[in-house]
Backbone and ligand atoms as CSV (ligand in chain L), in Angstrom:
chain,resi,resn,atom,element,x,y,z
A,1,UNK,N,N,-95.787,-159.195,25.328
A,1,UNK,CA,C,-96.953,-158.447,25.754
A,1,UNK,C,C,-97.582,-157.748,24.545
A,2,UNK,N,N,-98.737,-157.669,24.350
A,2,UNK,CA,C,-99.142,-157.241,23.484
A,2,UNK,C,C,-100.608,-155.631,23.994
A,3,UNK,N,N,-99.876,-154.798,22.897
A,3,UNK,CA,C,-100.237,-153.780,23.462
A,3,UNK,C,C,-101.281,-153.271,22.334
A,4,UNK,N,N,-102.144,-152.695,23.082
A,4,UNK,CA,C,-103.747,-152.137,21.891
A,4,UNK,C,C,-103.383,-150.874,21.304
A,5,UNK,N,N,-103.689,-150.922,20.553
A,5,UNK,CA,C,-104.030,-149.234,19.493
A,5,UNK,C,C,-104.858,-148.381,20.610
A,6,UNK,N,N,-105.536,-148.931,21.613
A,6,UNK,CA,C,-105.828,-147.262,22.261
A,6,UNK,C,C,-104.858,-147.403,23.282
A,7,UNK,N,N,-104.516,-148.053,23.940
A,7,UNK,CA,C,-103.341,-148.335,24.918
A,7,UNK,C,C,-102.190,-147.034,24.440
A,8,UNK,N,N,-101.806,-147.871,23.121
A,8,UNK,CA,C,-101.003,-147.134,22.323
A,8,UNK,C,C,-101.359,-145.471,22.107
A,9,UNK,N,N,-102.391,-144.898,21.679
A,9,UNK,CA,C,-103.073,-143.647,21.900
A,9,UNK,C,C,-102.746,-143.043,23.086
A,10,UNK,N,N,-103.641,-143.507,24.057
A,10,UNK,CA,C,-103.714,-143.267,25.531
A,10,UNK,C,C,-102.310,-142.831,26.147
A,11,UNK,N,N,-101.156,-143.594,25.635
A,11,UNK,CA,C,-99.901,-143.279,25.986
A,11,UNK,C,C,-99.460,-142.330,25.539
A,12,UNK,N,N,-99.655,-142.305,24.154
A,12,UNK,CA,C,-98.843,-140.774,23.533
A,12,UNK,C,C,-99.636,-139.741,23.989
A,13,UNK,N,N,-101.135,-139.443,23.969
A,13,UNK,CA,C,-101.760,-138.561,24.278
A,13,UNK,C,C,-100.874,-137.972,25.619
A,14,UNK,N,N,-100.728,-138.830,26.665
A,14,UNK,CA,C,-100.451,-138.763,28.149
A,14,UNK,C,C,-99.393,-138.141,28.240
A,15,UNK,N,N,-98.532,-138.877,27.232
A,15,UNK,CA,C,-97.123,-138.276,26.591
A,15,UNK,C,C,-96.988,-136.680,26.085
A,16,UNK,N,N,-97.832,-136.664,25.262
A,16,UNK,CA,C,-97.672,-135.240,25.219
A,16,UNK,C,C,-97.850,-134.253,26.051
A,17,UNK,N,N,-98.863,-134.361,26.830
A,17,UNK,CA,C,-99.791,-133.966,28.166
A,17,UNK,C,C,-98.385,-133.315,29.157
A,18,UNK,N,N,-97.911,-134.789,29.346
A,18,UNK,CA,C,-96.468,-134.065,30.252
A,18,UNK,C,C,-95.616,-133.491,29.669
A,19,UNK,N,N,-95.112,-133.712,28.541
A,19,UNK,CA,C,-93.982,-132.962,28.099
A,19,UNK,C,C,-94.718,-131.423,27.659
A,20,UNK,N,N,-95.641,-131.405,27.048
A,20,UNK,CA,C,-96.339,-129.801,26.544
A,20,UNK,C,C,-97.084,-128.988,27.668
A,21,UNK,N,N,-97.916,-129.757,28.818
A,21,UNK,CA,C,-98.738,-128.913,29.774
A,21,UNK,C,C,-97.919,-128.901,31.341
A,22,UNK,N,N,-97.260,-130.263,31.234
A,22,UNK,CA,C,-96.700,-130.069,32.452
A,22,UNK,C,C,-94.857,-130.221,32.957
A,23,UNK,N,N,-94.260,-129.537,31.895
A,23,UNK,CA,C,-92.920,-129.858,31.946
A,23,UNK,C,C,-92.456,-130.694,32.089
A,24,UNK,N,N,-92.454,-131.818,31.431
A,24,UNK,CA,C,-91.977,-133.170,31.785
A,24,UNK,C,C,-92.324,-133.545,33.453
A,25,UNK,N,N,-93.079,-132.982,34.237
A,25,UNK,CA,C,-93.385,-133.697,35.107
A,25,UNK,C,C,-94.612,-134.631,35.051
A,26,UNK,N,N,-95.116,-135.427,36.187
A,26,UNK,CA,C,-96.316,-136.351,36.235
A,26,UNK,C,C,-97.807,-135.572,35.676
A,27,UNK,N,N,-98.428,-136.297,34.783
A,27,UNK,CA,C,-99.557,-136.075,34.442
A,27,UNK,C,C,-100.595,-136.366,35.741
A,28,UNK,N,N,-101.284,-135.508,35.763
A,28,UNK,CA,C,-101.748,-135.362,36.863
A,28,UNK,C,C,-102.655,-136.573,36.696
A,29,UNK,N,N,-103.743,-136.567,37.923
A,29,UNK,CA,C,-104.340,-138.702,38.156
A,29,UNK,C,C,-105.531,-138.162,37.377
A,30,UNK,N,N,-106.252,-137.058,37.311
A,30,UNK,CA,C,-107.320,-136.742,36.885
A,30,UNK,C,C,-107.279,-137.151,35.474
A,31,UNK,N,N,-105.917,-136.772,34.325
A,31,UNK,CA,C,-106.221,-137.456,33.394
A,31,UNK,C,C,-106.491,-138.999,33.173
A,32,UNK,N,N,-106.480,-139.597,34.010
A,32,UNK,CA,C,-107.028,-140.868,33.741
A,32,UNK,C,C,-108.847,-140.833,33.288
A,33,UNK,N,N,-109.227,-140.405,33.715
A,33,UNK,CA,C,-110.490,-139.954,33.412
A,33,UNK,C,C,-110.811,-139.547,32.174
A,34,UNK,N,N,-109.712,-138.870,31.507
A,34,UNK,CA,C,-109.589,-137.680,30.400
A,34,UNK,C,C,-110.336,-138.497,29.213
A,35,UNK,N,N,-111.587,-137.742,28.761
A,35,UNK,CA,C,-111.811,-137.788,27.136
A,35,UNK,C,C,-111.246,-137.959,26.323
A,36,UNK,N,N,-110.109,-137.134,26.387
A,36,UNK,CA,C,-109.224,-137.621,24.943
A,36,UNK,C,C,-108.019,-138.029,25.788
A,37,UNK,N,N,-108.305,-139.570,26.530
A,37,UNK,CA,C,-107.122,-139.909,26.442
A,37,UNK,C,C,-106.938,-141.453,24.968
A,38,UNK,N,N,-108.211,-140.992,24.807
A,38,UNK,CA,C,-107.368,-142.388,23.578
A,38,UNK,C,C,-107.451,-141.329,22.115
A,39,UNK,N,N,-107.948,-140.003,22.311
A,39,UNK,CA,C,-107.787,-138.985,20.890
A,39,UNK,C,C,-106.190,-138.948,20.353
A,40,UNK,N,N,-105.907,-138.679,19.020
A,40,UNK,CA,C,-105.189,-137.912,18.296
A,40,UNK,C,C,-104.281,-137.189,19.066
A,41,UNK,N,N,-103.076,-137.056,19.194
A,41,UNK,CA,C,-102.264,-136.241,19.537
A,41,UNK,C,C,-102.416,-135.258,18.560
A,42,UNK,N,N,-102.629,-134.981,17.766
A,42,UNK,CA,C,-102.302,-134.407,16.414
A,42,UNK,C,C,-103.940,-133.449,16.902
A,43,UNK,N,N,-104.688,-133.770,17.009
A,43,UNK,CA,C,-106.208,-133.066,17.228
A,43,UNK,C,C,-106.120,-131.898,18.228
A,44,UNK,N,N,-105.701,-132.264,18.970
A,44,UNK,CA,C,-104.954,-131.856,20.420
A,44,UNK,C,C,-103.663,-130.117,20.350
A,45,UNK,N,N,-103.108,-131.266,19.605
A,45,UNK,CA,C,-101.540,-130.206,19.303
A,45,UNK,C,C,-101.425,-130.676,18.136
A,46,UNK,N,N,-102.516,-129.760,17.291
A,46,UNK,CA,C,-102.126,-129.852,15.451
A,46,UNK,C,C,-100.406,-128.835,15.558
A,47,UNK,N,N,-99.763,-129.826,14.428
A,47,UNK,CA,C,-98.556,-129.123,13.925
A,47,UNK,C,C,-98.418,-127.942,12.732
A,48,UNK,N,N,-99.690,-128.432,12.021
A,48,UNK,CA,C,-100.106,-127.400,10.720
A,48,UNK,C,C,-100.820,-126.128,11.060
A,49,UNK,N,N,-100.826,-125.117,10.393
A,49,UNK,CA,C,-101.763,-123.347,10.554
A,49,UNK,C,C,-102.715,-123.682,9.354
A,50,UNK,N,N,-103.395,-123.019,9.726
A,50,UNK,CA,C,-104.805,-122.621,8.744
A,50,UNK,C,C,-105.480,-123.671,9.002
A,51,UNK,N,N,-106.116,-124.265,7.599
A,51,UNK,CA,C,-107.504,-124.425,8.097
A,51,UNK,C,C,-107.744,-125.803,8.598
A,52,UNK,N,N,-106.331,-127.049,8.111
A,52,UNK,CA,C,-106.560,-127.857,9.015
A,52,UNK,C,C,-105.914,-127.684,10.633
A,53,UNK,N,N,-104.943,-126.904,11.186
A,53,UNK,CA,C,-105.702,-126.517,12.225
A,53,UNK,C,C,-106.404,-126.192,13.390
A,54,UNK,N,N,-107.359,-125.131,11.918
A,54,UNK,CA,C,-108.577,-124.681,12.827
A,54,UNK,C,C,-109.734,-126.001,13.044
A,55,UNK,N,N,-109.365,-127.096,12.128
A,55,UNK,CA,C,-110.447,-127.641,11.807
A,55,UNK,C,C,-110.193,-128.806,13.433
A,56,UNK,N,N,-108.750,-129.158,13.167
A,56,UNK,CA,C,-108.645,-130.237,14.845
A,56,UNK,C,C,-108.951,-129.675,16.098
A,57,UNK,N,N,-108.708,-128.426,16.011
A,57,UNK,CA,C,-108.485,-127.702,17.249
A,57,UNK,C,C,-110.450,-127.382,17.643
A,58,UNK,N,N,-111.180,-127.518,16.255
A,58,UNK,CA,C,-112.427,-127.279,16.694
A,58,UNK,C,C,-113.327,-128.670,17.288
A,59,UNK,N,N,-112.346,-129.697,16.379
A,59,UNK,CA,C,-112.813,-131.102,16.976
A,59,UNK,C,C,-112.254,-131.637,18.262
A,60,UNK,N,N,-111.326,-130.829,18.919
A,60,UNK,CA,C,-110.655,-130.928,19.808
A,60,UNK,C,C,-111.461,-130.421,20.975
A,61,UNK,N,N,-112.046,-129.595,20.814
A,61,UNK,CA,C,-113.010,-128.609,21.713
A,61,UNK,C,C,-114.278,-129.491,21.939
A,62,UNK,N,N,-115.079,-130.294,20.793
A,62,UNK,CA,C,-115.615,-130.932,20.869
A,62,UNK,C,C,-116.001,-132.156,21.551
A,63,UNK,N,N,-114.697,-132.705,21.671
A,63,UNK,CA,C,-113.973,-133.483,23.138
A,63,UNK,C,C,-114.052,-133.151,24.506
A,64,UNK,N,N,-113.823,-132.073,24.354
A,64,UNK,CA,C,-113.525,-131.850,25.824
A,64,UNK,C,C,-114.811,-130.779,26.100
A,65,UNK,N,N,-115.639,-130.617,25.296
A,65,UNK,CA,C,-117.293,-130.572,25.760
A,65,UNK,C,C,-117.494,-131.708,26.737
A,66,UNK,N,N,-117.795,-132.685,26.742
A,66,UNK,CA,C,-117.942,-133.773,26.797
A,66,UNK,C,C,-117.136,-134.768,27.958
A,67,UNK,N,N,-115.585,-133.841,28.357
A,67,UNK,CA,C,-115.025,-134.068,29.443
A,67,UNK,C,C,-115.221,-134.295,30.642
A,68,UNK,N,N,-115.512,-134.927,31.857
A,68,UNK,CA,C,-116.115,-134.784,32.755
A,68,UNK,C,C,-114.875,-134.576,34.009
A,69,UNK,N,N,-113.712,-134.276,33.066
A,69,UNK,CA,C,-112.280,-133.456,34.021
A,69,UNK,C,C,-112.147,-132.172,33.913
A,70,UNK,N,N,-112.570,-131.495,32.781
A,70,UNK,CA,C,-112.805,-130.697,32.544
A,70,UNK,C,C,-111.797,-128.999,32.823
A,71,UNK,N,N,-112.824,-128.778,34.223
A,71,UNK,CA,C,-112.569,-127.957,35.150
A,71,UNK,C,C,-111.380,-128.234,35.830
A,72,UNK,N,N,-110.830,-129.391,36.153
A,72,UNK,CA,C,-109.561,-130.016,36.655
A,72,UNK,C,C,-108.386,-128.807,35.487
A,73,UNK,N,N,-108.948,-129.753,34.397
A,73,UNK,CA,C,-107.938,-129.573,33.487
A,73,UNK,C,C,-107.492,-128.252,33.348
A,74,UNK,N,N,-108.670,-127.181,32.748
A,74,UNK,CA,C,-108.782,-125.979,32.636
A,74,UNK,C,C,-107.663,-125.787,34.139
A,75,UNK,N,N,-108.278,-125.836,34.957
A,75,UNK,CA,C,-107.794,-124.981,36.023
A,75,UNK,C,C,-105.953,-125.214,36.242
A,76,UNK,N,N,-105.489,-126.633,36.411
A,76,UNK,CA,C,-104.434,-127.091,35.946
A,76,UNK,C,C,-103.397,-126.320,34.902
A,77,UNK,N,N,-104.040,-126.489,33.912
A,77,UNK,CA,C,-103.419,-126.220,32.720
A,77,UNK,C,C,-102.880,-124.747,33.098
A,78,UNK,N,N,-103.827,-123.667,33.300
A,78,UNK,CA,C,-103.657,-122.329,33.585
A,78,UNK,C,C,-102.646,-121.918,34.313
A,79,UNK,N,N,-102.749,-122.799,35.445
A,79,UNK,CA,C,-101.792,-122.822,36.559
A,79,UNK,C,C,-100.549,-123.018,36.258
A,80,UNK,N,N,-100.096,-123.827,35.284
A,80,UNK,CA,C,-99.021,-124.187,35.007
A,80,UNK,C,C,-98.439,-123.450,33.900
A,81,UNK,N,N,-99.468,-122.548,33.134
A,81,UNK,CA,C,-99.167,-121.251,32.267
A,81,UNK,C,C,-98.990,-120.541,32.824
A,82,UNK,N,N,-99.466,-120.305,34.055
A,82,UNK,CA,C,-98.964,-119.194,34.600
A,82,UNK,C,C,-97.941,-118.752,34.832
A,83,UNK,N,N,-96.885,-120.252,35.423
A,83,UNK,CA,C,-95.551,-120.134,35.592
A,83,UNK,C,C,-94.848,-119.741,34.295
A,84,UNK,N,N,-94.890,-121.191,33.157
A,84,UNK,CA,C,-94.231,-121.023,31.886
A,84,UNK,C,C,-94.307,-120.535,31.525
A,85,UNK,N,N,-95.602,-119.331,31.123
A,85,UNK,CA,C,-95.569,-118.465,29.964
A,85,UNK,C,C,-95.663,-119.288,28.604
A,86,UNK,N,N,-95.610,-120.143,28.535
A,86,UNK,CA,C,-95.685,-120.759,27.561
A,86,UNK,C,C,-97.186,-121.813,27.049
A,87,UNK,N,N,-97.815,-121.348,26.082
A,87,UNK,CA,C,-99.444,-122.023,26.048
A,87,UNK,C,C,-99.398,-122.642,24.719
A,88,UNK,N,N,-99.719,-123.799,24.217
A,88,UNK,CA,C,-99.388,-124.592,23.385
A,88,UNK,C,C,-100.894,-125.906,23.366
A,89,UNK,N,N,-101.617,-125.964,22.439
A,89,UNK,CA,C,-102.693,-126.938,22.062
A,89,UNK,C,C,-103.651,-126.821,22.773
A,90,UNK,N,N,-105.371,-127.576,22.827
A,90,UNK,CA,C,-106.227,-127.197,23.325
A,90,UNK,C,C,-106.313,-127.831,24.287
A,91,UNK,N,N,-106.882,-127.359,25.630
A,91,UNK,CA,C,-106.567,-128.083,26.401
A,91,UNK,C,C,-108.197,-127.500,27.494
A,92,UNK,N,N,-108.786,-127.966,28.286
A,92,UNK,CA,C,-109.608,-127.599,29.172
A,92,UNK,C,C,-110.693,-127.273,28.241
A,93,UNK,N,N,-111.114,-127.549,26.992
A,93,UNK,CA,C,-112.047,-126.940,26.118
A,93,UNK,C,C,-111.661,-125.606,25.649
A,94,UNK,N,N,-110.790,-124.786,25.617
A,94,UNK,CA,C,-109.871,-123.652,24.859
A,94,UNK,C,C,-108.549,-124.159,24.097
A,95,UNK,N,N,-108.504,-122.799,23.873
A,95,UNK,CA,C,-107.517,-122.943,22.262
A,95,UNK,C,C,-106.568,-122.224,23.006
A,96,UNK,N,N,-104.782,-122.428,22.940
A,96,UNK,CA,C,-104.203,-121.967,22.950
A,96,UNK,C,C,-104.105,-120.324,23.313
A,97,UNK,N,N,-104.495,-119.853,21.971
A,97,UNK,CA,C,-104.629,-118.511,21.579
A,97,UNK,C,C,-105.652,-118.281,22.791
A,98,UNK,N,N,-106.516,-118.935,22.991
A,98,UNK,CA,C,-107.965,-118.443,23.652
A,98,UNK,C,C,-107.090,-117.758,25.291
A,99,UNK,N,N,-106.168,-118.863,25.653
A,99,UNK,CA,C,-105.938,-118.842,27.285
A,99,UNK,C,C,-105.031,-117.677,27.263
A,100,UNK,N,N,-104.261,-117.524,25.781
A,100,UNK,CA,C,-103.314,-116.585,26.004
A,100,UNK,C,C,-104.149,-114.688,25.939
A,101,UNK,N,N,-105.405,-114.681,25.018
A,101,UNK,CA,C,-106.334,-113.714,25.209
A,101,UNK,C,C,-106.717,-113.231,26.811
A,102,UNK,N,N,-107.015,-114.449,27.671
A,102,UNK,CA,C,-107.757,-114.317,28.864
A,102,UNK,C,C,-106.169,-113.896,29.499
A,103,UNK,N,N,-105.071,-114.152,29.719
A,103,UNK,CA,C,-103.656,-113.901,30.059
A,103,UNK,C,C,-103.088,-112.292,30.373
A,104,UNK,N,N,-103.499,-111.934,28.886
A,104,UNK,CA,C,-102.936,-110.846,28.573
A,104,UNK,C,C,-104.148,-109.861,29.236
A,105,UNK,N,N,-105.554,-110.114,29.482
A,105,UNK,CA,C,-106.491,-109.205,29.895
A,105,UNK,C,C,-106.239,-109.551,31.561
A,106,UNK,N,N,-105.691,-110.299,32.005
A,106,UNK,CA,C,-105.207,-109.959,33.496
A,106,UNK,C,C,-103.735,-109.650,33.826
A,107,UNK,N,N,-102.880,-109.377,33.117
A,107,UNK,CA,C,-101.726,-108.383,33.521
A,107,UNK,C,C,-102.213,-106.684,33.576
L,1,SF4,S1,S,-110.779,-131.083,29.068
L,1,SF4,FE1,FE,-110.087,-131.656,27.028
L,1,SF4,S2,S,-107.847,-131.568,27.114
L,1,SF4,FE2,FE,-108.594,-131.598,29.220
L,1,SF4,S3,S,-108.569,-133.736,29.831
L,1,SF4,FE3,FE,-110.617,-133.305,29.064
L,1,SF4,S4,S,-110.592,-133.827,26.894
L,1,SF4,FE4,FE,-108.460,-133.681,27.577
């Protein structure tokens, strides 16, 4: 079987998706839809600080302008921070840091 470079993308992206947003459970169906499902894992959930980044995480946002899951996601994602406590890469068109700002102003 021969498998494509976005195939290949699409999977890890998805991959990360569950293991970082949704505890190793099922990625929800809406990401099928998802903008960046053939993006960069790395754009997504940069491993580096400073300015590269700030620089994926802004092209990352850029993506998910453009999302038409969007609001799924956002809302999702939150939900599932809510439990973990734990907020990690951009996700719904915010930054990490961003969801954990909006977090801390509702306790
Ligand atoms: S909003 Fe962003 S992170 Fe969420 S599915 Fe769309 S492109 Fe991916």
């Amino acid at each position: 079987m021969i498998v494509s470079d976005a195939a290949r993308a699409t999977a890890a992206v998805r991959s990360r998706f569950r293991t970082v947003l949704f505890a190793g459970g099922p990625v929800p169906s809406w990401h099928e839809r998802a903008a960046c499902a053939s993006a960069p894992t790395s754009m997504f959930f940069p491993e580096t600080g400073g300015t590269l980044q700030a620089v994926a995480v802004r092209a990352a946002k850029r993506v998910c302008a453009g999302c038409v899951v969007r609001e799924q996601c956002l809302a999702d994602v939150l939900a599932y921070e809510s439990r973990a406590h734990r907020r990690y890469g951009v996700a719904g068109g915010t930054s990490a840091a961003q969801r954990s700002q909006w977090s801390g102003r509702r306790r």
